[in-house]
DRENDO-1510 file (C-alpha; in Angstrom, 1 decimal, always signed):
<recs>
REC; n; res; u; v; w
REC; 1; UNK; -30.4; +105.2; +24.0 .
REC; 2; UNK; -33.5; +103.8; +24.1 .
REC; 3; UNK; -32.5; +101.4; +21.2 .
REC; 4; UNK; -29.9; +100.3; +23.7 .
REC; 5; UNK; -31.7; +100.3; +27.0 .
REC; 6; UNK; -33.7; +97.7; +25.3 .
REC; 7; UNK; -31.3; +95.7; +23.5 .
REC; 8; UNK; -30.3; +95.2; +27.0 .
REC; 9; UNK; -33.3; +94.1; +28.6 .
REC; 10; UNK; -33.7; +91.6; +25.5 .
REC; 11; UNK; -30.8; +89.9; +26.8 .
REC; 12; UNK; -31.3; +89.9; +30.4 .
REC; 13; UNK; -34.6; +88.1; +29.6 .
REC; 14; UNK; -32.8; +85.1; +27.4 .
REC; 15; UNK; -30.6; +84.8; +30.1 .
REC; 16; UNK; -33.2; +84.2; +32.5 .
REC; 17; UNK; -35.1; +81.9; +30.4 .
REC; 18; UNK; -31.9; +79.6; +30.1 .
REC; 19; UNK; -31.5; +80.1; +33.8 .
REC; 20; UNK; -35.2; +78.6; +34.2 .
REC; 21; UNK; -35.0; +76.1; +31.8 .
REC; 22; UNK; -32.2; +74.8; +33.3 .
REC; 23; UNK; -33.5; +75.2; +36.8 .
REC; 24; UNK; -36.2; +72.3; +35.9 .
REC; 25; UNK; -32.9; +69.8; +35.2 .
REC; 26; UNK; -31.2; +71.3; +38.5 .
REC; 27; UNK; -34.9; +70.6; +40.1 .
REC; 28; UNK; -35.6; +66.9; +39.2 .
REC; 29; UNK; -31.3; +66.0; +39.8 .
REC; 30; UNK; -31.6; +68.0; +43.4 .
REC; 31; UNK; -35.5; +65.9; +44.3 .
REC; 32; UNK; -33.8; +62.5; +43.1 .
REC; 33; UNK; -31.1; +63.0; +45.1 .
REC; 34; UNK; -33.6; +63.6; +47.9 .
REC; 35; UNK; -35.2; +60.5; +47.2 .
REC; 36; UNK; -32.4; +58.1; +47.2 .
REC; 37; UNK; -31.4; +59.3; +50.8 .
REC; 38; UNK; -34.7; +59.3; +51.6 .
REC; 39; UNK; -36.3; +56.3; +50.3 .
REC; 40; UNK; -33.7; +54.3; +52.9 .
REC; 41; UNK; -36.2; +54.8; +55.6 .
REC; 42; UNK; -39.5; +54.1; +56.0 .
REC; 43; UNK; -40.0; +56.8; +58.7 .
REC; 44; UNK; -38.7; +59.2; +55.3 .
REC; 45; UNK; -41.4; +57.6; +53.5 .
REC; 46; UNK; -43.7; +60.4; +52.6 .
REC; 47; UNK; -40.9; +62.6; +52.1 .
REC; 48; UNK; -39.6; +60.1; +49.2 .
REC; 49; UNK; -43.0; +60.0; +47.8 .
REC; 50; UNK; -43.2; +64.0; +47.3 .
REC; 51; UNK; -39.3; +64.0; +46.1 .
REC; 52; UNK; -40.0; +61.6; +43.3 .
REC; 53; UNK; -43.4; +63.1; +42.5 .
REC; 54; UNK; -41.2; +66.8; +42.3 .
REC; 55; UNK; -38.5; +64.8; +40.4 .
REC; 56; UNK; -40.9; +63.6; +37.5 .
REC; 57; UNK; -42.4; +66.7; +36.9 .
REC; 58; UNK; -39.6; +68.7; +36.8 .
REC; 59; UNK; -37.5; +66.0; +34.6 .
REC; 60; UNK; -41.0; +65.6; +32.5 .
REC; 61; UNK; -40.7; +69.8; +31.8 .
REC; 62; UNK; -37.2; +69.0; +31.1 .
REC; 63; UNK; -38.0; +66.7; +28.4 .
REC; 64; UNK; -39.7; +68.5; +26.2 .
REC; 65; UNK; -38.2; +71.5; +26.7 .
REC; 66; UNK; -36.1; +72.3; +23.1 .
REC; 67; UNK; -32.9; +73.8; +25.4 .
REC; 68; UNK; -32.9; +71.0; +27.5 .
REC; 69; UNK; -34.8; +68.0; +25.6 .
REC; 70; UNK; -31.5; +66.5; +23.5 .
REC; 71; UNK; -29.2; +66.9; +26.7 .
REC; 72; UNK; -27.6; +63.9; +27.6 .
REC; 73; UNK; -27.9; +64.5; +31.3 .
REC; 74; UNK; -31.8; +65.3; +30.6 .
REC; 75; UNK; -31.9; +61.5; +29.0 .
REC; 76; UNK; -29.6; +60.3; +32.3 .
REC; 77; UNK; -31.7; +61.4; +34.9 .
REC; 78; UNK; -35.1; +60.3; +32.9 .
REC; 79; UNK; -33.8; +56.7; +32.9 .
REC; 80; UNK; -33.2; +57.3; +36.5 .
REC; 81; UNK; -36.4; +59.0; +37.7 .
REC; 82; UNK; -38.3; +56.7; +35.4 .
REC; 83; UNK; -36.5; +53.1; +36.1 .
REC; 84; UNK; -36.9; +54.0; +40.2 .
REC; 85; UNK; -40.7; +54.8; +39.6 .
REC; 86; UNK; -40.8; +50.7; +37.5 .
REC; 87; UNK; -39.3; +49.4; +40.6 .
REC; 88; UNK; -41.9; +51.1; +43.0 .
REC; 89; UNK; -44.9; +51.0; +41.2 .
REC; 90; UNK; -46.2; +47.2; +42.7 .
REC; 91; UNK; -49.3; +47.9; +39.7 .
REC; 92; UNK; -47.6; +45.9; +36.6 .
REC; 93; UNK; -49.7; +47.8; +34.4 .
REC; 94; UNK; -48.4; +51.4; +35.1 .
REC; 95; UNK; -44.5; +50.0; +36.2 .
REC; 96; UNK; -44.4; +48.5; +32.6 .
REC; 97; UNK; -45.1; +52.6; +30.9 .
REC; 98; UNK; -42.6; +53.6; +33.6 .
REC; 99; UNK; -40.0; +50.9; +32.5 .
REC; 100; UNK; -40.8; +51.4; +29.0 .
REC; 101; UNK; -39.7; +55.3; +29.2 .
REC; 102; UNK; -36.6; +54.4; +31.6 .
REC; 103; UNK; -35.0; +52.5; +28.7 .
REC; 104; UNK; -35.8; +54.5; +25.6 .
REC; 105; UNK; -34.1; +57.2; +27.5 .
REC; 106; UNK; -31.2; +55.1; +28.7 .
REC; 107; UNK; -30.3; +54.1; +25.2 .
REC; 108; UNK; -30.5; +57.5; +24.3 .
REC; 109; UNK; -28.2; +58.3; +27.2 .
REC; 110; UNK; -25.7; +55.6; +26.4 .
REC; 111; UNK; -25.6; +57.3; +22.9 .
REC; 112; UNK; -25.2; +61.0; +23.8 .
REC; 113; UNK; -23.0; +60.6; +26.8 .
REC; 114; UNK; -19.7; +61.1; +24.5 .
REC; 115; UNK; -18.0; +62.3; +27.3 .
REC; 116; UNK; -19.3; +59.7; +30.3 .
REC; 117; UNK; -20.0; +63.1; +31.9 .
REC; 118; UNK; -23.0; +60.8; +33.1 .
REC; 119; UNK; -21.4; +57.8; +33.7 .
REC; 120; UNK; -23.5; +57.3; +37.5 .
REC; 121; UNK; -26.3; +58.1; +36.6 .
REC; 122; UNK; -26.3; +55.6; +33.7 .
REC; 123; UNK; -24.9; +52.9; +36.3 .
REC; 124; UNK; -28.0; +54.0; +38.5 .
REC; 125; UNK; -30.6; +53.3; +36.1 .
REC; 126; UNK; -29.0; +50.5; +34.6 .
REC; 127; UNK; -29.5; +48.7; +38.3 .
REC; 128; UNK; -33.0; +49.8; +38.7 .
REC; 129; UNK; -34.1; +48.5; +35.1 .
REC; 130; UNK; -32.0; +45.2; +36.2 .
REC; 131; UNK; -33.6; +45.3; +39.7 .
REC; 132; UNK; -37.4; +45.5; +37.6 .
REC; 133; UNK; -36.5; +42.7; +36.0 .
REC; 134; UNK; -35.4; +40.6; +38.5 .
REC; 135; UNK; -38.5; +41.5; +40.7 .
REC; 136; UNK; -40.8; +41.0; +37.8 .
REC; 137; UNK; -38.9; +37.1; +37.6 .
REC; 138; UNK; -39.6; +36.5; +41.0 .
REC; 139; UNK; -43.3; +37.1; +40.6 .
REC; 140; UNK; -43.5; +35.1; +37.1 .
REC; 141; UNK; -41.6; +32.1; +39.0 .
REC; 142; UNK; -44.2; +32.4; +41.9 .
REC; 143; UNK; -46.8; +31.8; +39.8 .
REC; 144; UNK; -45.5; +29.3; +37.8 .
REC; 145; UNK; -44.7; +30.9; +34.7 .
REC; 146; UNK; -41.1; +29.7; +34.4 .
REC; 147; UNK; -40.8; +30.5; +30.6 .
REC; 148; UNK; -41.7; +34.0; +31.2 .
REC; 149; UNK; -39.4; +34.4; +34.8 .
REC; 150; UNK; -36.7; +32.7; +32.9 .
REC; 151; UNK; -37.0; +35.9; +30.2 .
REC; 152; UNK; -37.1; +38.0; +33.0 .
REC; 153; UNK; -34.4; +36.7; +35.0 .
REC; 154; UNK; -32.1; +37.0; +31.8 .
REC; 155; UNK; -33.1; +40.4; +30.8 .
REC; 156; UNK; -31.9; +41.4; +34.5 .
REC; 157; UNK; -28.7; +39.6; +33.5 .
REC; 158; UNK; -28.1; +41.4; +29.9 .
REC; 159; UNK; -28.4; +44.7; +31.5 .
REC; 160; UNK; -26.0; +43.7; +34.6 .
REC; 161; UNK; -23.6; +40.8; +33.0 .
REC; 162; UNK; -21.7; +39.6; +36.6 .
REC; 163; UNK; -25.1; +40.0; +38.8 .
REC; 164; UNK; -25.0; +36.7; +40.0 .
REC; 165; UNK; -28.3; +36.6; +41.3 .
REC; 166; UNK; -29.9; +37.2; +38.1 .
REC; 167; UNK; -27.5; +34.2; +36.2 .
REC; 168; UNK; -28.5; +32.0; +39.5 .
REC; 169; UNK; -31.9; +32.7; +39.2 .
REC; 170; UNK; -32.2; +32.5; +35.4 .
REC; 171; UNK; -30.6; +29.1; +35.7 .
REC; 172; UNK; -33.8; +27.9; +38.0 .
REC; 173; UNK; -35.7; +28.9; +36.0 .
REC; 174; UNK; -34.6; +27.0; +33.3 .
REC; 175; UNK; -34.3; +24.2; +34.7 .
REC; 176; UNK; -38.3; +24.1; +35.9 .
REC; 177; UNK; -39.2; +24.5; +31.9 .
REC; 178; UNK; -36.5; +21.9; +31.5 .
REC; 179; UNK; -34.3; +23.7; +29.4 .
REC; 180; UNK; -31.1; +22.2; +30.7 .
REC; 181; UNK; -28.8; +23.4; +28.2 .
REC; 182; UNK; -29.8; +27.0; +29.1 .
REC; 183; UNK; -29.5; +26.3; +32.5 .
REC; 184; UNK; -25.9; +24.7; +32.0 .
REC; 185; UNK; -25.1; +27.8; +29.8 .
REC; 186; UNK; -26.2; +30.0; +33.6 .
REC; 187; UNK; -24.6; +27.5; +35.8 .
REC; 188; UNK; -21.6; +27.7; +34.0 .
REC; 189; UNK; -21.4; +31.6; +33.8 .
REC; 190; UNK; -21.7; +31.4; +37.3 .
REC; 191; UNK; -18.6; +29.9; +37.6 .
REC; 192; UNK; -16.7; +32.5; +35.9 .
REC; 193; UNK; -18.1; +35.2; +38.3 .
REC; 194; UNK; -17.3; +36.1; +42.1 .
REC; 195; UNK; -20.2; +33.4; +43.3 .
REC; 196; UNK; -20.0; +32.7; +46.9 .
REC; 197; UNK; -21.5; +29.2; +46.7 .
REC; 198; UNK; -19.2; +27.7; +43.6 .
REC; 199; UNK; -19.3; +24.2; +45.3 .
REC; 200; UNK; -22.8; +24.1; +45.1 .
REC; 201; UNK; -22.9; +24.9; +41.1 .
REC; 202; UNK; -20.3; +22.2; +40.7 .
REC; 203; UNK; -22.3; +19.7; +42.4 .
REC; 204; UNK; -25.3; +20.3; +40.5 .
REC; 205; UNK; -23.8; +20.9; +37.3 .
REC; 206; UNK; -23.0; +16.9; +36.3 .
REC; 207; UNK; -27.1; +16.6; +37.1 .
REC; 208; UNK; -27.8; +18.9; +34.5 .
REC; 209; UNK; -25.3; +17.5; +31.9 .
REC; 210; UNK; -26.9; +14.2; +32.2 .
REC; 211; UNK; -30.7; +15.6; +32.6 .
REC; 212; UNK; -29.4; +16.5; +28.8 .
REC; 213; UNK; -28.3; +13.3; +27.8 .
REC; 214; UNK; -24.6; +14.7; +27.7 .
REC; 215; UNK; -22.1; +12.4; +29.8 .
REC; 216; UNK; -19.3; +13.6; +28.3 .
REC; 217; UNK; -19.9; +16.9; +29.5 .
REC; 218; UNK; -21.3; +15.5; +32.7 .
REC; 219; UNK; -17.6; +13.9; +33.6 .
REC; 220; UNK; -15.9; +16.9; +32.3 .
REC; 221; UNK; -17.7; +19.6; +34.8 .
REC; 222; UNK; -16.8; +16.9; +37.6 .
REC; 223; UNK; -12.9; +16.8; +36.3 .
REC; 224; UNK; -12.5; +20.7; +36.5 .
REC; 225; UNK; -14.8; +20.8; +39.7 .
REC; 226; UNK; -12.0; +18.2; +41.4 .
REC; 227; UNK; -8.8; +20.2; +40.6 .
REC; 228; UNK; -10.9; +23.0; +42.6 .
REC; 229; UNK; -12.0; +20.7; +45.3 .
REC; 230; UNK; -10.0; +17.5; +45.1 .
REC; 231; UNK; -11.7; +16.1; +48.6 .
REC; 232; UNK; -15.2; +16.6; +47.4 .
REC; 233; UNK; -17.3; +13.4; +48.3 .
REC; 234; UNK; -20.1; +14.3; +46.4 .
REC; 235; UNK; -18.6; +14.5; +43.3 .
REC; 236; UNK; -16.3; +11.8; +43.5 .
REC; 237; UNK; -19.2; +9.6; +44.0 .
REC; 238; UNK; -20.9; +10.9; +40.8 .
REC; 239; UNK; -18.0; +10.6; +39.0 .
REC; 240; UNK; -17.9; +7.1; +40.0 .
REC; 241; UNK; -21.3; +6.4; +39.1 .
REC; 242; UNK; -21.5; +8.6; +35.8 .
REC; 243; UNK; -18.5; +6.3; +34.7 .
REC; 244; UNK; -19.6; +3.5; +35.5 .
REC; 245; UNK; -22.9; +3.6; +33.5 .
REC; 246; UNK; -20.6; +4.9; +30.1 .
REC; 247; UNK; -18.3; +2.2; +30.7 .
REC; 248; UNK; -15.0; +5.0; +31.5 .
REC; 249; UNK; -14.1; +3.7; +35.0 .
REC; 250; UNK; -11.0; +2.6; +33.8 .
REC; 251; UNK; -10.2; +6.3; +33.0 .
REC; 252; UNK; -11.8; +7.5; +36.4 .
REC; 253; UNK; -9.2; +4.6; +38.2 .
REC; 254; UNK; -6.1; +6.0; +36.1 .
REC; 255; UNK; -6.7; +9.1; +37.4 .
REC; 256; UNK; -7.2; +8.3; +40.6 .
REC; 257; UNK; -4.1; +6.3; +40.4 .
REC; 258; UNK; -1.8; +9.5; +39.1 .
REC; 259; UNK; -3.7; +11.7; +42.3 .
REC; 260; UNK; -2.5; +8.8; +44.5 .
REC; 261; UNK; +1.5; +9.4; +43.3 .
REC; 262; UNK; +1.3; +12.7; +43.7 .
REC; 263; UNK; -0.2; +12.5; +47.3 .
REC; 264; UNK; +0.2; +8.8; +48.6 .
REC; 265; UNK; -0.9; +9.6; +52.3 .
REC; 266; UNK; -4.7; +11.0; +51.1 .
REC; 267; UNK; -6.6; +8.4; +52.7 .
REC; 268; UNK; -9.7; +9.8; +50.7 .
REC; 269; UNK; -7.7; +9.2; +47.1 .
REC; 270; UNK; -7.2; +5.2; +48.4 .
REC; 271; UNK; -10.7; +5.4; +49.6 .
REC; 272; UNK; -12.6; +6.4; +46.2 .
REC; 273; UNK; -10.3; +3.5; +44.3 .
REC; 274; UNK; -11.6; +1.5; +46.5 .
REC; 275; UNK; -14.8; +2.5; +46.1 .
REC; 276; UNK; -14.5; +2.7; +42.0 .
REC; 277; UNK; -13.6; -1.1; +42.5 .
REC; 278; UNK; -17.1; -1.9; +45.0 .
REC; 279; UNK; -18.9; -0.4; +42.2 .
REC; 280; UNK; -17.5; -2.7; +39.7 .
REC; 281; UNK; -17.8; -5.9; +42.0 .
REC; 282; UNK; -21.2; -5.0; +42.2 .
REC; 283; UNK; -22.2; -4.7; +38.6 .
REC; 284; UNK; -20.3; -8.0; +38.4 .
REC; 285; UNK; -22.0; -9.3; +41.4 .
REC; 286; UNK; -25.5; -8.5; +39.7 .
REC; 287; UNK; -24.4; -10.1; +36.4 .
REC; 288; UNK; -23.8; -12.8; +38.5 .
REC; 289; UNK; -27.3; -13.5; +40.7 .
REC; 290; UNK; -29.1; -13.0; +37.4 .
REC; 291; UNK; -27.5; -16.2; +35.6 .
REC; 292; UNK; -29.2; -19.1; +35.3 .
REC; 293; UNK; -27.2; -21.9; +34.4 .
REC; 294; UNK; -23.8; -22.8; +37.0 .
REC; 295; UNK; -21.5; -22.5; +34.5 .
REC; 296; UNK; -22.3; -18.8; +33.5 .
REC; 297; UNK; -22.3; -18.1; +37.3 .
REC; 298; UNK; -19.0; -19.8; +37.9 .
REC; 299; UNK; -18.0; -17.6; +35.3 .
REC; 300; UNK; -19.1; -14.6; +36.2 .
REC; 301; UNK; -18.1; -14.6; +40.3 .
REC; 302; UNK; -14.9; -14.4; +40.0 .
REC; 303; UNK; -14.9; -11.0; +38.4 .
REC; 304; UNK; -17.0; -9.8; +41.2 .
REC; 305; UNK; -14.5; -11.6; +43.9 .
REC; 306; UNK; -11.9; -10.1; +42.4 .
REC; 307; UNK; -13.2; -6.3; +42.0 .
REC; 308; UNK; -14.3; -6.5; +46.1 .
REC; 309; UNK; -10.4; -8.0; +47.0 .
REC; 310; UNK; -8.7; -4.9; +44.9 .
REC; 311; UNK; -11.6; -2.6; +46.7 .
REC; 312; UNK; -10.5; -4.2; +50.2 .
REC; 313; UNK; -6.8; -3.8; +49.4 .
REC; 314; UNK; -7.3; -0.4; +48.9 .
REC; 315; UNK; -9.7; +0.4; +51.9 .
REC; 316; UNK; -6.9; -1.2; +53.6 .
REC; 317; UNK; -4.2; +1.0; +52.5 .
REC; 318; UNK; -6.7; +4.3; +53.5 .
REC; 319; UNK; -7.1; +2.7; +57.0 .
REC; 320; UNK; -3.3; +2.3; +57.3 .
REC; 321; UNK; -3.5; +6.1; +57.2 .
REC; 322; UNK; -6.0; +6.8; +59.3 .
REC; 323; UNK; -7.6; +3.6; +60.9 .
REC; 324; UNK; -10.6; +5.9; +62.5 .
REC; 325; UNK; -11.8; +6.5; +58.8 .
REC; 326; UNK; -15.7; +5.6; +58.9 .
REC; 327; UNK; -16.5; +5.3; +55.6 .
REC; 328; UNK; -13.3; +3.1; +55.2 .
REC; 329; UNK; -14.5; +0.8; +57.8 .
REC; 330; UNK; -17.9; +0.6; +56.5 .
REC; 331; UNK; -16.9; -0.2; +53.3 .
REC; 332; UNK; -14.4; -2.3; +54.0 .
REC; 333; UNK; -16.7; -4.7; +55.6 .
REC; 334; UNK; -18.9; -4.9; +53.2 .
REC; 335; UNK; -16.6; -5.9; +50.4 .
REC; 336; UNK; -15.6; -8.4; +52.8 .
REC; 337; UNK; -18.8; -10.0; +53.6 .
REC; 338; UNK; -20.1; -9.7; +49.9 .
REC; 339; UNK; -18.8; -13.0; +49.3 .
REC; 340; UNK; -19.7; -14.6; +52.8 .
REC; 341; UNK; -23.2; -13.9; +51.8 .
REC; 342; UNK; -22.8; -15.2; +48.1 .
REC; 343; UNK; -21.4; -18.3; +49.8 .
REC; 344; UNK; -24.3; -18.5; +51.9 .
REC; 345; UNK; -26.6; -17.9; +49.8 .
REC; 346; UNK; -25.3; -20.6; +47.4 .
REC; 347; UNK; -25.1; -23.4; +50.2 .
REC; 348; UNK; -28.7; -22.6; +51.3 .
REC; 349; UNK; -29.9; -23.2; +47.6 .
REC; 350; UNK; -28.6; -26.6; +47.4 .
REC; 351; UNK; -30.8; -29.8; +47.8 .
REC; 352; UNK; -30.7; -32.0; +50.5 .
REC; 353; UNK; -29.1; -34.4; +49.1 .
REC; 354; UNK; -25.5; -32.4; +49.2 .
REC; 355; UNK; -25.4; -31.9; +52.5 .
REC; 356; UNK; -21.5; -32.2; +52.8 .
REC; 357; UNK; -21.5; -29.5; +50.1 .
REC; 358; UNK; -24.0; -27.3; +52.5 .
REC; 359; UNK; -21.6; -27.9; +55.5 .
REC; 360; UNK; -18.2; -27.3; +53.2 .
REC; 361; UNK; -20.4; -23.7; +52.0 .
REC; 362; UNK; -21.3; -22.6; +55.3 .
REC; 363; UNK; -17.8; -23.3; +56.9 .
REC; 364; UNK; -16.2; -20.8; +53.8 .
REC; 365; UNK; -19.6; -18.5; +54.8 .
REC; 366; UNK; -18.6; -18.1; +58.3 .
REC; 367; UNK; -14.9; -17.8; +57.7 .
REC; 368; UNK; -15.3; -15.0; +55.5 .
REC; 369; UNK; -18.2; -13.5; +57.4 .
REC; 370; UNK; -15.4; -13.3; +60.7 .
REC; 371; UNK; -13.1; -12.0; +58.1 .
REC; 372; UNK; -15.2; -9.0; +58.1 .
REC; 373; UNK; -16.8; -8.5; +61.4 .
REC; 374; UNK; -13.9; -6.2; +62.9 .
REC; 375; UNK; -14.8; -3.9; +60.0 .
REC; 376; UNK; -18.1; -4.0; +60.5 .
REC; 377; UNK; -17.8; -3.6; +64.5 .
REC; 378; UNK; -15.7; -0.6; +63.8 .
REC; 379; UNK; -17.8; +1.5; +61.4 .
REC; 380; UNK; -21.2; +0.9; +64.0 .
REC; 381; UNK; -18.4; +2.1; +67.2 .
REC; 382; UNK; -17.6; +5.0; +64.9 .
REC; 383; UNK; -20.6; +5.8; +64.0 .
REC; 384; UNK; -23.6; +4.4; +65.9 .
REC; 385; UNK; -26.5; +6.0; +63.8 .
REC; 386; UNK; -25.2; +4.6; +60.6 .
REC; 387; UNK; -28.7; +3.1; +58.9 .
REC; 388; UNK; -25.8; +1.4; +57.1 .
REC; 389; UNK; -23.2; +0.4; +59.4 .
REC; 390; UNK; -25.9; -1.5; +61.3 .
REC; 391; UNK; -27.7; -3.1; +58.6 .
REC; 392; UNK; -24.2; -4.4; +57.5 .
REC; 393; UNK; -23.4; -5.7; +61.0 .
REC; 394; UNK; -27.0; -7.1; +61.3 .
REC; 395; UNK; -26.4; -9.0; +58.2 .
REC; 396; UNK; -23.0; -10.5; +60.0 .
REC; 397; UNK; -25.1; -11.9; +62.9 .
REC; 398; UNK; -28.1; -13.0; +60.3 .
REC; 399; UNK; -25.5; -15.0; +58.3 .
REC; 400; UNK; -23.3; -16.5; +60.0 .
REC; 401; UNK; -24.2; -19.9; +61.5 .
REC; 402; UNK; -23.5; -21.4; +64.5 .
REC; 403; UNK; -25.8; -23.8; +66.0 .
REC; 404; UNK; -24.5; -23.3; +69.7 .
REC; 405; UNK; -24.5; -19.5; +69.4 .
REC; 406; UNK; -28.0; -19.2; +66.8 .
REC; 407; UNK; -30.0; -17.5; +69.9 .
REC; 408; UNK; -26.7; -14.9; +70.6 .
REC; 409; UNK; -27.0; -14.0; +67.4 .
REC; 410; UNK; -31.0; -13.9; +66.4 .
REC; 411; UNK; -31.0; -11.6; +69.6 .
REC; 412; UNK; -28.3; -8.8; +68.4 .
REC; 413; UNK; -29.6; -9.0; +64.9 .
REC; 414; UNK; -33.4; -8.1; +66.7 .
REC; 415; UNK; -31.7; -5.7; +68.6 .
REC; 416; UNK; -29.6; -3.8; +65.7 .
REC; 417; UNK; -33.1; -4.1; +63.6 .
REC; 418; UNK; -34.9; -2.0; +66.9 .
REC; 419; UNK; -31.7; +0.4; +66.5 .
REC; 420; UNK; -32.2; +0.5; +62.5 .
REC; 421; UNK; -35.9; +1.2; +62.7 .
REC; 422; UNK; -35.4; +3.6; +65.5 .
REC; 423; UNK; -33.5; +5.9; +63.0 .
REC; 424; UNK; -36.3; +6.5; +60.6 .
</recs>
């Protein structure tokens, strides 16, 4: 009996030593809880403290206790306890031990978790270690270390893949060191995620493609960022541009021109033809006032006259659909008065001695310069703080001659130059 009797009470004391080894893992799961709810309000705040504080020792007894030390839930809530203690700790020093120990026993969480038994727990300090890193970034950028922010930043985003502000962030960064084709690599990712702000990382991305001497790519991000937002200004205009200085306008125009046939009232579509076509008279037009000789000049005008009457034809056809369109207007007039003002220009040049040739230049001047004036009229009524619209219309009243009406015109050319600087 007494063999028995004490048999018995061997048992009942292994039992209770399970019981208390386990207890510790109930303890620090039961305080972390606490200090999750807790840690939501400041007035909690010493409450959160001592949670925590409870937490770490009991998951710390936990640890290196042989019943409970190889338990995947032990490893679970250690990454847990460990990775919230990185994110509070502000001293980099001691958060670095802390984050140190949070992913060592995350890894070995991931490994023994078989069963995803801990699958939240795992999420949870996955987010914390992510949330360390991201902190970490922001202080690095602060300070100017963008090398070390940008390793930082994309640390955050290895351990939470679609956390856009980590790939946003990571992306500034990389751009600041100037490593544009990392920061395409994080723009781009962006754009496969739930980003709020797409438009933006289309804008910007043709930027960074050129910043890396890529144009090709630079066109292409504009292409796929116009089937998403066909009426984009912006990016219209830098496609212009971008083609314009690789010499692909003519693919730019043909695709304008297929656009146009599948939507022929889209004033906009007319409107950035045209607009392809002003950029082309002016590279023309520049080609022009740098020749030296007449004939090269001669030679070299009627490209530019050309490229402005296809821009005004089409500026025409976008005002047809709605004749209130500003930047139709504005543009519109100026293609018309380019060559007023070439003609100008060229009669004022001439010597004295061809004065039938100065009165035969200004008369074409002052033709084409009325030509354009309703244009110009309409994009300053539609817009009276235009910089533009009123430096256009002041060049109108600065150009054209007409002896009997020069002080009529000196007068609203002074006054639009009082409205111009007014502006600025």
């Amino acid at each position: 009996m007494k063999i028995k009797l004490l048999m018995v009470g061997l048992l009942g004391l292994v039992t209770a030593t399970t019981f208390a080894q386990k207890r510790e893992l109930e303890s620090a799961e039961s305080n972390y809880k606490d200090y999750q709810v807790s840690s939501q309000s400041k007035l909690l705040a010493k409450k959160s403290q001592q949670s925590m504080t409870d937490a770490k020792a009991s998951i710390d007894k936990a640890s290196v206790n042989p019943k409970t030390a190889n338990e995947p839930k032990t490893f679970a809530l250690k990454a847990a306890i460990y990775a919230s203690l990185a994110v509070d700790d502000s001293v980099q020093t001691t958060s670095a031990v802390s984050f140190s120990t949070a992913s060592d026993a995350l890894k070995q969480a991931k490994t023994l978790d078989t069963k995803n038994e801990n699958k939240d727990l795992i999420e949870h300090a996955t987010i914390q270690l992510a949330q360390y890193n991201l902190n970490k970034g922001v202080a690095e950028f602060q300070n100017k270390k963008f090398e070390d922010a940008y390793k930082s930043f994309d640390a955050a985003r290895q351990l939470v893949p679609t956390d856009t502000t980590s790939i946003l962030n990571s992306g500034i960064a990389a751009i600041n060191m100037k490593n544009y084709t990392a920061a395409i690599g994080a723009y781009n990712n962006l754009l496969t995620t739930n980003y709020s702000q797409k438009n933006k990382i289309y804008n910007d991305l043709p930027g960074l493609y050129l910043a890396n001497k890529d144009t090709t790519g630079a066109l292409k991000s504009i292409s796929d960022a116009l089937v998403k937002y066909p009426t984009n200004g912006d990016l219209r205009r830098q496609e212009i541009i971008i083609a314009l200085q690789s010499g692909k306008l003519n693919d730019v125009i043909g695709k304008i021109e297929a656009a146009i046939k599948n939507d022929p009232t889209n004033k906009n579509l007319y409107y950035y033809e045209g607009l392809t076509y002003s950029q082309l008279g002016d590279a023309a037009d520049e080609k022009y006032n740098k020749a030296k000789d007449e004939a090269s000049k001669a030679a070299l005008h009627k490209p530019a006259l050309d490229y402005y009457a296809k821009g005004a034809e089409l500026y025409k056809k976008a005002l047809a659909v709605d004749p209130d369109y500003f930047d139709a207007n504005l543009n519109l007039g100026y293609v018309l008065m380019k060559p007023a003002i070439d003609e100008y220009n060229a009669a004022n040049q001439l010597p004295a001695s061809r004065q039938k040739d100065y009165e035969a230049g200004i008369a074409r001047a002052n033709a084409q310069f009325d030509i354009a004036k309703p244009y110009l009229q309409r994009a300053v009524d539609l817009n009276p703080k235009s910089a533009d619209a009123l430096s256009n219309l002041r060049n109108y009243y600065r150009g054209r001659t007409d002896q009997a009406h020069a002080a009529e015109y000196k007068a609203k050319a002074d006054d639009l130059k009082k409205q111009i600087d007014a502006l600025h």
